[in-house]
Legacy VTK file of the C-alpha trace (Angstrom):
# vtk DataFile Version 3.0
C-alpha trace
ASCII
DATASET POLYDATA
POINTS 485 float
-3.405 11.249 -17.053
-5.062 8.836 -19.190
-4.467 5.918 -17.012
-7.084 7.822 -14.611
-8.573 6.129 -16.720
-10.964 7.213 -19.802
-13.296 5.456 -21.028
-14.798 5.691 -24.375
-14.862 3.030 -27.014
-12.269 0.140 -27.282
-10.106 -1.200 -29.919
-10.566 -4.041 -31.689
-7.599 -6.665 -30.901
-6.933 -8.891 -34.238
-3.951 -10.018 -33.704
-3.597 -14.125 -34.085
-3.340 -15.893 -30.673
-0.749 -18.830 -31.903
2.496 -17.360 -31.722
5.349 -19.566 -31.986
6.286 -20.921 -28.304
9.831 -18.831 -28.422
8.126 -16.095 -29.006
6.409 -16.909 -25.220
10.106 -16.582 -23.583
10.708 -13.465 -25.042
8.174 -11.100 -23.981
8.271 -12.590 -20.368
9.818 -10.086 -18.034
9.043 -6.295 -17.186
9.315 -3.823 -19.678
8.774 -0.251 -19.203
8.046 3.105 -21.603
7.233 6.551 -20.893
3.968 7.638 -22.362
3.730 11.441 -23.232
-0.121 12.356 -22.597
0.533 15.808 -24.035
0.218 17.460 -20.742
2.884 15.213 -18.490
5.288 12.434 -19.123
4.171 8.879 -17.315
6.056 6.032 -16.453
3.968 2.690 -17.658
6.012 -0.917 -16.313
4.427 -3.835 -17.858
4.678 -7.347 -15.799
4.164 -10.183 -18.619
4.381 -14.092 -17.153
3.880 -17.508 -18.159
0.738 -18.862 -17.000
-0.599 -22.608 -16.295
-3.615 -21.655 -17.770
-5.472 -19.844 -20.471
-6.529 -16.329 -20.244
-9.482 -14.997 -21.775
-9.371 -13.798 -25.286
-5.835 -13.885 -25.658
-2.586 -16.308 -25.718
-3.221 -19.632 -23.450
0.354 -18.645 -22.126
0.988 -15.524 -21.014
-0.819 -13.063 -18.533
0.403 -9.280 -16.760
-0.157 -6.620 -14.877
0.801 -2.721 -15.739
1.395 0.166 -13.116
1.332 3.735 -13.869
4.378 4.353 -11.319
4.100 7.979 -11.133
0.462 7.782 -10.147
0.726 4.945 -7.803
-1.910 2.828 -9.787
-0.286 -0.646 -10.088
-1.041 -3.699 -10.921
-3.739 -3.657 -13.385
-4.964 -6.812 -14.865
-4.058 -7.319 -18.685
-6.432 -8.893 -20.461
-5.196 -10.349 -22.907
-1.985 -10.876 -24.823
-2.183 -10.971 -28.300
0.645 -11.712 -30.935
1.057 -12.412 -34.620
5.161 -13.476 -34.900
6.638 -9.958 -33.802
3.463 -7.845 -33.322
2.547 -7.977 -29.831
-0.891 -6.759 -28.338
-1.924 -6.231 -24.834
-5.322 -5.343 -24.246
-6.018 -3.530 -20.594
-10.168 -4.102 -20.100
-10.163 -1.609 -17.103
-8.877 1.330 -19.490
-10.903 0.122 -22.544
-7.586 0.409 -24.334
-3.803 -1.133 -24.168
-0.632 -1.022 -26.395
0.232 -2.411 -29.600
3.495 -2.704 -31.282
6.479 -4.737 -32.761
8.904 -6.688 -30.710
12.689 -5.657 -32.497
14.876 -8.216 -33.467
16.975 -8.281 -30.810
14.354 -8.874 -28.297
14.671 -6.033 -26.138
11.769 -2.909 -27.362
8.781 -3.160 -28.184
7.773 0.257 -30.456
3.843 0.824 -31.200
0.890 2.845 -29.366
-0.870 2.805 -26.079
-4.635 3.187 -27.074
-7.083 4.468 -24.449
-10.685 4.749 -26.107
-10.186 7.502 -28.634
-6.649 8.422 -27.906
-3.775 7.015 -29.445
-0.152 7.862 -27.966
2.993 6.500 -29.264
4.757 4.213 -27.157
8.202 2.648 -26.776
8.693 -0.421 -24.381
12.252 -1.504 -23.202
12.932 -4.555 -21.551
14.243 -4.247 -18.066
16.156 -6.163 -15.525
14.600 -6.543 -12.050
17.899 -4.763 -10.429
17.058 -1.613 -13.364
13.759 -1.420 -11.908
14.590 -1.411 -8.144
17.282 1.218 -9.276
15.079 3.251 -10.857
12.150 3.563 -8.097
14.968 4.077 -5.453
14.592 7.731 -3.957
16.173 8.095 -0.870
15.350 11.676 -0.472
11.603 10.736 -0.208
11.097 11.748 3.649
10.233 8.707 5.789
8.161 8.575 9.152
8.094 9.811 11.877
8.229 13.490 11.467
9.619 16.168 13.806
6.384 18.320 12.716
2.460 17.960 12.186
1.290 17.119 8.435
-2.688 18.130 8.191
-4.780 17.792 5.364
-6.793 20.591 3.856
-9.378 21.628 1.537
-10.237 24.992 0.852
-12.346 26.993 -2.112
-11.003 29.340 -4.889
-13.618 31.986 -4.569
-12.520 32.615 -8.014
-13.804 29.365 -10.081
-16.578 28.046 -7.894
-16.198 24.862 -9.077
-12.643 24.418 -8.070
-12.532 23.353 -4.272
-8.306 22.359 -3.655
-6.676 20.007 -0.984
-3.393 19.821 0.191
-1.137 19.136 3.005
0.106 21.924 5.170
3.651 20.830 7.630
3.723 23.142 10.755
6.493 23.372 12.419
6.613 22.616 17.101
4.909 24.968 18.682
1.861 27.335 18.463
3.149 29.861 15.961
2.172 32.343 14.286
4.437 30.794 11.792
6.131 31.635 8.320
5.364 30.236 5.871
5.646 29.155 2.121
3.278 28.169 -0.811
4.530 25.782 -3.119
3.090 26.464 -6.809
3.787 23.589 -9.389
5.249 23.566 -13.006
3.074 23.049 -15.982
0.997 20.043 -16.712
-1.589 18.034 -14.468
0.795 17.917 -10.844
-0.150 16.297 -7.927
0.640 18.105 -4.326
4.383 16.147 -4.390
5.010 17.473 -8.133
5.715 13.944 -8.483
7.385 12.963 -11.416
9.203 9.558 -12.558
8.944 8.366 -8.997
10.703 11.454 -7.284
8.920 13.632 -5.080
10.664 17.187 -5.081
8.080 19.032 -2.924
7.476 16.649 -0.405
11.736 16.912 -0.131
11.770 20.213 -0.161
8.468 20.729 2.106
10.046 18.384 4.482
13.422 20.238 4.915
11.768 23.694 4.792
9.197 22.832 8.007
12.222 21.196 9.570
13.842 24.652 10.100
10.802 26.189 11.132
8.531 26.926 8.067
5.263 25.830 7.428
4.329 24.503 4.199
1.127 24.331 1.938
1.787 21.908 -1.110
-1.565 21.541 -3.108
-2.801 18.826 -5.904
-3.347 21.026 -9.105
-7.219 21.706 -9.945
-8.401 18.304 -11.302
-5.628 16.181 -9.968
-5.692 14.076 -6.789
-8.429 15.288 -3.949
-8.989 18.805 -5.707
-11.924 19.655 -8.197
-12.041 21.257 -11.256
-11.690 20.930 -14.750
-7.827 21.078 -15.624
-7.627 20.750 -19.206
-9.752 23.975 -19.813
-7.908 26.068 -17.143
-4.883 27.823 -18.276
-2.320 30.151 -16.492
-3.916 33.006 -15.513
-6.485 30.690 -13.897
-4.275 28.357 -11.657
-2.947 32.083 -10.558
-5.935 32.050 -8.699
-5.517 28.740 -6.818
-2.720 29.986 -5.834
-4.214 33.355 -4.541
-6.471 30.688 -2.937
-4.000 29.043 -1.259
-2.166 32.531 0.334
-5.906 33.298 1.441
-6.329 29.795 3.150
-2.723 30.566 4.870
-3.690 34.354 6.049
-7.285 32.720 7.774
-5.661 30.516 9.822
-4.087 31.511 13.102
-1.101 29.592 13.341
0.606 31.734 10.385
2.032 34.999 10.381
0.104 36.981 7.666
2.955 39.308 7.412
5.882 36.222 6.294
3.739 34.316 3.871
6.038 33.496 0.292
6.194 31.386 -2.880
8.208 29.130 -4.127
7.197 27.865 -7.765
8.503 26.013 -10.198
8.828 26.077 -14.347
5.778 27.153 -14.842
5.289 28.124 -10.737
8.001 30.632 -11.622
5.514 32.111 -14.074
2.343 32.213 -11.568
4.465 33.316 -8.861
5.315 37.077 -9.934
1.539 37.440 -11.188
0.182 36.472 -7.503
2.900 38.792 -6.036
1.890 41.794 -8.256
-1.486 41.542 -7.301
-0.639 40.773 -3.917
1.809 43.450 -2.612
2.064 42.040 1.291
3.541 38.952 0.265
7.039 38.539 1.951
9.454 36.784 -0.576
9.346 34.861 -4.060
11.328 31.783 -4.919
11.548 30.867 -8.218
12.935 27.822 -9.553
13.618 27.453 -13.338
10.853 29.991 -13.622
11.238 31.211 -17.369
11.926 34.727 -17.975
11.192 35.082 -22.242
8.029 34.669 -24.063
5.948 31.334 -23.856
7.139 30.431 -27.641
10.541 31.145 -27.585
10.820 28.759 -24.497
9.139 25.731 -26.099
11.454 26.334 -28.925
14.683 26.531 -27.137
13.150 23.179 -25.652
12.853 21.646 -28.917
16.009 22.498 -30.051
17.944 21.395 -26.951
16.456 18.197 -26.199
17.053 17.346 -29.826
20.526 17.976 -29.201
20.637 15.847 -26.173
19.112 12.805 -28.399
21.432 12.671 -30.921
19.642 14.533 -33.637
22.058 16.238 -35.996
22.142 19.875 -36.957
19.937 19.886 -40.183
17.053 17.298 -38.372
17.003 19.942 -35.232
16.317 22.473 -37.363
13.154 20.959 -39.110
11.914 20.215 -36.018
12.514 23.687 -34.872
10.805 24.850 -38.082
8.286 22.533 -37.983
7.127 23.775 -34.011
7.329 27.006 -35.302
4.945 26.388 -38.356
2.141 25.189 -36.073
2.614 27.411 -33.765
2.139 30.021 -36.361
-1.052 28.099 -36.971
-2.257 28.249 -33.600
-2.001 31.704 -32.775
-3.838 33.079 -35.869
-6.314 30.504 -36.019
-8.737 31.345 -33.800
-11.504 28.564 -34.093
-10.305 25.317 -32.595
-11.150 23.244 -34.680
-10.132 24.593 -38.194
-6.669 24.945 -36.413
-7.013 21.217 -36.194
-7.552 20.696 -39.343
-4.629 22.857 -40.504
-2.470 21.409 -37.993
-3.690 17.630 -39.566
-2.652 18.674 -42.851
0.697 19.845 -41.548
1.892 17.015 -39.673
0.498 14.385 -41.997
1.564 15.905 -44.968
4.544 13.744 -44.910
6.284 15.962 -42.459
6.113 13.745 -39.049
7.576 10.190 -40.111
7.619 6.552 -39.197
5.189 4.234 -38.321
3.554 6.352 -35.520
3.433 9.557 -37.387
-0.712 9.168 -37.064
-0.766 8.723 -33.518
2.587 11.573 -32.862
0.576 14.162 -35.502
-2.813 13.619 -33.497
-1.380 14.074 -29.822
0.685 17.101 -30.957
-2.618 18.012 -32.325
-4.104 17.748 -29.289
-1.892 19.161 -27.143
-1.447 22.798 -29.150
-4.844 23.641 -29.191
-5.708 23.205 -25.232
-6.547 26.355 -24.150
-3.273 26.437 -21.795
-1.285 26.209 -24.981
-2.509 28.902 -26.713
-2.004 31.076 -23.597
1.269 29.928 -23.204
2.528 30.745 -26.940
1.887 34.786 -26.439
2.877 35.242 -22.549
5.878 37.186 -22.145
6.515 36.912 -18.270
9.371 40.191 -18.356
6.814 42.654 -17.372
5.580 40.663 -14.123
9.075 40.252 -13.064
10.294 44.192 -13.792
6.998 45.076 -11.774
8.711 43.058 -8.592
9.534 44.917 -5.334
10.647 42.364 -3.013
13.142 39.852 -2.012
13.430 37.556 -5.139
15.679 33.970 -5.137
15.642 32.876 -9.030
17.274 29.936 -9.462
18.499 28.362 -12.981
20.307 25.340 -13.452
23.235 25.145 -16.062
22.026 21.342 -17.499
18.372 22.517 -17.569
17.038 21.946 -21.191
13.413 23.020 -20.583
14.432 26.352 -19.202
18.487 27.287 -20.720
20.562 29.068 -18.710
22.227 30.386 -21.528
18.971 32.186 -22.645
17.150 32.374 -19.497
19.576 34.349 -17.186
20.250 37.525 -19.306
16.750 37.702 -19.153
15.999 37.171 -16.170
18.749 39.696 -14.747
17.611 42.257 -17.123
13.836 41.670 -15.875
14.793 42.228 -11.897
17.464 44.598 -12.265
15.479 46.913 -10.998
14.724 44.992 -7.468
17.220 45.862 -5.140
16.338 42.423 -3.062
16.324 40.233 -6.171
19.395 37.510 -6.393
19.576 35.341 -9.140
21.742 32.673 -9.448
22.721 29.999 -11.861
23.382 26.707 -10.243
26.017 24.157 -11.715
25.919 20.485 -12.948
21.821 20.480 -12.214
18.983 19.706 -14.651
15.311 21.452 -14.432
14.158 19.323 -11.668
17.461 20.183 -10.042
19.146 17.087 -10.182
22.447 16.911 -9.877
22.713 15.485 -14.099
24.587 14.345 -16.652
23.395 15.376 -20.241
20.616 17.244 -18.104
18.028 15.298 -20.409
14.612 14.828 -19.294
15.332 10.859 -20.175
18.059 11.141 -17.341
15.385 12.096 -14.397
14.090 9.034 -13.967
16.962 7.472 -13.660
18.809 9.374 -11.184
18.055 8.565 -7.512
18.609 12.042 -6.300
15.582 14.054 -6.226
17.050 17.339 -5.454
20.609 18.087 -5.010
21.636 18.489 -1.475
23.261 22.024 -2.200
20.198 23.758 -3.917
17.798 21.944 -1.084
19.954 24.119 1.350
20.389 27.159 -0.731
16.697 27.370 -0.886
15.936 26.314 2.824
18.232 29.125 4.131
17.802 32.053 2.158
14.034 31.473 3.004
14.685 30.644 6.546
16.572 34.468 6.715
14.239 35.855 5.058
11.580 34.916 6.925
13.271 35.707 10.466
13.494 31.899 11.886
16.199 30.869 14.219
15.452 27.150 14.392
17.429 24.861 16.845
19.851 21.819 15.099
17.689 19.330 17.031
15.169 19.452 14.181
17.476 17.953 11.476
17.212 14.720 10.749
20.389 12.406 12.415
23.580 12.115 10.505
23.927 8.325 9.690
27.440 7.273 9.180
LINES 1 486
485 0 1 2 3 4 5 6 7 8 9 10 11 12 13 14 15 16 17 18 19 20 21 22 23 24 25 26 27 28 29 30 31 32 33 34 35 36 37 38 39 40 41 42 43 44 45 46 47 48 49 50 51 52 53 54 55 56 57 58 59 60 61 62 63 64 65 66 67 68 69 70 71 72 73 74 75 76 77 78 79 80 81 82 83 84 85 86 87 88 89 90 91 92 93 94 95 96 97 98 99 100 101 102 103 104 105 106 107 108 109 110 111 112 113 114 115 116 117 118 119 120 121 122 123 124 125 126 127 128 129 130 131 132 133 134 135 136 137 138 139 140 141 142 143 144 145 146 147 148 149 150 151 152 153 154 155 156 157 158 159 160 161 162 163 164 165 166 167 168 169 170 171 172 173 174 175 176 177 178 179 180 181 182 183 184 185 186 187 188 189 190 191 192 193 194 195 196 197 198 199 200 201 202 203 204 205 206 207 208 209 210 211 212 213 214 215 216 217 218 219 220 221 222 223 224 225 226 227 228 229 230 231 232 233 234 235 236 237 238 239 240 241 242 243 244 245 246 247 248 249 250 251 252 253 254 255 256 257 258 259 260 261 262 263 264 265 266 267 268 269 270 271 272 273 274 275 276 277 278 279 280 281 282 283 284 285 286 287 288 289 290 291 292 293 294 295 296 297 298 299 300 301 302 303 304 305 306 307 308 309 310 311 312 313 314 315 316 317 318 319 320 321 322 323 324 325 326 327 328 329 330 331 332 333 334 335 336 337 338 339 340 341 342 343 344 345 346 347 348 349 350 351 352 353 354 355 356 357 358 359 360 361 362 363 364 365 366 367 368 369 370 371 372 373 374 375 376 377 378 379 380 381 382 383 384 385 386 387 388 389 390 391 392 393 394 395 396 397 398 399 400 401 402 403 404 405 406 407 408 409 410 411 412 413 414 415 416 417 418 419 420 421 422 423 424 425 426 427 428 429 430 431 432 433 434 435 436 437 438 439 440 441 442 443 444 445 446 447 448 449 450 451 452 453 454 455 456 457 458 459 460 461 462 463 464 465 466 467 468 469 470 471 472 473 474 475 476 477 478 479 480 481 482 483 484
């Protein structure tokens, strides 16, 4: 994520530092936005207050702090607020960067760009109320100590990429084993060994309830992210297959696990990785795939596009020129080859008066950015049908009818077509949940932060005990956590 935290030149900050006092009581309070880094979504919660005294290089009255909540960096100093009547700056000196933008008239957003040495990200702010903020970072499916199992740390290579050496935490059940067990692979972007996202920790739930009933668990920080090495932005699918072939290795060498009952569960773009390891790897037991995309790589970002547009109010005609428009530089980035002419096509594209409003420089140049990754261009071409038709073991694909980022609609014709030929696949679609299998409203991804649930109770269970029988575990009630009335 950016906020880990880059640091190449700094902005200049030229705003005035007299503001009118009222302006003062307006930006004090928390506000929060979700920054889009290309490659994940972040939430940012700024902390502005009145001070008693001045602070360096900026207004002689007001003073913060900003977490990154979904990488547990908080309180970073601001340092400095800046503002000329409704243009607001806050400059962050431990990012060499910070967010500009332009207080509304009603007080409560602030709409501009977070700046982080050469990167520039549009940003949104929205003022929040202390009870909205406890509300929102409320997740009481996040497993609590003490455990009825053993949690160790581990770090093993991908023979693979020698550079890459991963860590995770494995959850073994009482006992001496050999146990079961179960890989968790992560969806797409830079994941952490939780998959945390907007404060909700869906593997560490579901790694928790699976090692309750008897399963061990490996959950992993993606190459790059957390405790494990490598280079993530130049890796694409195909190469965190690996990590994951890693990570069945590591399970197989150690003699607490049953070689024989070792599965997968992935998700989004785990579903993908998933049926490649299993091809490859014919001795693996069982597959779990949740919201793991069945059609090609461009036809999913598309039905994306189209839906979440949709679910923000866009009308008819405006989805469809942003449909159009994805599928223009798409077109761009699979037959341009070199990198950077694609970016230059792609600049011409988007600034051609085709992206508007204020932040069209800053949305044109992380769309930019985020197309030609290597990942990306992978992504675009891969048409996961031929993995899946190549499967010969139990299979659990899972689908959820508010998902936006993987439709239902589209997804499950596909994906029964693709397995039809597996006697021991099941797939299933799973009402009222979103991607992250929430139980959801609209199913938008701006609903997942705000809904405490991490993972609905039903779907936790549905996945705990088909892999439970499938995996030949009898485990005793006693392991459950108490019933609280």
């Amino acid at each position: 994520m950016m906020l880990a935290w880059i640091t190449a030149g700094a902005p200049a900050w030229g705003l005035s530092a007299e503001p009118p006092p009222a302006t003062t009581a307006v930006l004090t309070g928390d506000w929060q936005g979700t920054l889009d880094t290309g490659l994940t979504r972040l939430r940012l919660v700024f902390h502005i207050a009145a001070t008693g005294g001045p602070a360096v290089g900026g207004d002689s009255t007001l003073s913060g702090t900003v977490d990154s909540v979904d990488q547990q960096v908080m309180g970073v100093a601001i340092g400095a607020v800046t503002r000329d009547g409704d243009r607001v700056a806050f400059s962050i000196p431990a990012i060499l960067g910070g967010f500009t933008g332009t207080l509304t008239t009603d007080g409560r957003a602030l709409t501009g760009t977070w700046t982080q040495g050469s990167q520039i990200r549009p940003l949104v702010l929205t003022r929040l109320t202390t009870a909205q903020i406890r509300a929102e970072q409320a997740r009481p499916q996040t497993p609590r100590p003490p455990f009825p199992y053993r949690a160790v740390n581990v770090t093993y290579a991908n023979p693979a990429a020698p550079a890459v050496r991963l860590a995770g935490t494995l959850t073994l059940p009482p006992g001496k084993g050999p146990f079961p067990a179960a890989l968790l692979i992560t969806g797409s972007g830079p994941q952490d060994r939780d998959e945390t996202m907007d404060g909700h920790k869906p593997f560490l739930v579901l790694a928790d309830a699976l090692t309750r009933r008897g399963i061990a668990v490996l959950r992993v920080d993606d190459r790059g992210v957390g405790r494990s090495t490598g280079d993530f932005d130049a890796a694409t699918t195909p190469d965190f297959a690996t990590d994951a072939e890693a990570g069945v290795a590591y399970l197989r060498g150690r003699a607490d696990i049953d070689p024989r009952r070792i599965g997968l569960i992935g998700h989004s773009e785990g579903g993908l990785i998933a049926p490649m390891v299993a091809n490859r790897d014919p001795t693996l037991a069982w597959l779990v795939l949740l919201a793991g995309p069945a059609l090609p790589g461009e036809d999913i970002l598309l039905s994306q596009k189209r839906l979440i547009s949709y679910a923000k109010g866009v009308g008819a005609a405006g989805t469809d020129r942003l449909v159009d428009l994805d599928r223009r530089e798409y077109a761009i980035v699979k037959n341009e080859p070199d990198p950077e002419r694609a970016r230059a096509r792609l600049r011409l594209l988007l600034q051609g008066g085709v992206v508007g409003g204020d932040n069209h420089i800053a949305t044109a140049e992380a769309v930019i950015d985020a197309v030609t990754r290597p990942w990306y261009r992978w992504f675009l071409t891969y048409d996961p049908a031929p993995a899946l038709r190549s499967l010969r073991l139990p299979v659990l694909a899972l689908v959820g009818s508010k998902d936006l980022q993987v439709s239902a609609a589209e997804n499950l014709p596909a994906l029964r077509a693709a397995l039809a030929d597996d006697p021991l696949a099941e797939v299933r679609e799973v009402a009222g949940v979103n991607h992250l299998f929430q139980t959801a409203d609209t199913g938008s991804p701006a609903e997942y932060a705000r809904i405490p649930e991490t993972m609905a109770p039903e779907v936790l269970e549905m996945i705990t005990g088909w892999v439970v029988a499938r995996s030949g575990v009898g485990q005793p009630q006693a392991l459950l956590p108490d019933k609280k009335d």
